[in-house]
Phi, psi and omega in degrees: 000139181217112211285148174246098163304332181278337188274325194065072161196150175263133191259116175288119154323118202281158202266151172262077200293309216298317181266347190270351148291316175305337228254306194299300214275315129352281167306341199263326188288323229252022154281167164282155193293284177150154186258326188297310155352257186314328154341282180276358156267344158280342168300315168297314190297332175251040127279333192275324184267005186273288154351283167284002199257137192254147204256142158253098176266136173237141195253000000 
């Protein structure tokens, strides 16, 4: 982080999204059939719990 005095403000390191997808896309082949498995029926199941859930706003 590096403060800018004429502005007063702090400037956030810029993000590397581009490795941190490969790093993501990388990690997901050198898993097993599975572990991708299991992944993915907890993705379904909380789509299924997603799904059924009702939002209540109380004022």
């Amino acid at each position: 982080m590096k403060l800018d005095n004429r502005k007063n403000m702090l400037e956030e390191p810029k993000a590397d999204y581009k490795k941190a997808e490969e790093d993501l896309l990388r990690k997901a082949l050198s898993s097993s059939y599975t572990e991708r498995f299991h992944a993915m029926t907890r993705l379904m199941k909380l789509n299924m719990v997603l799904k059924s859930a009702k939002i209540i706003h109380k004022k």
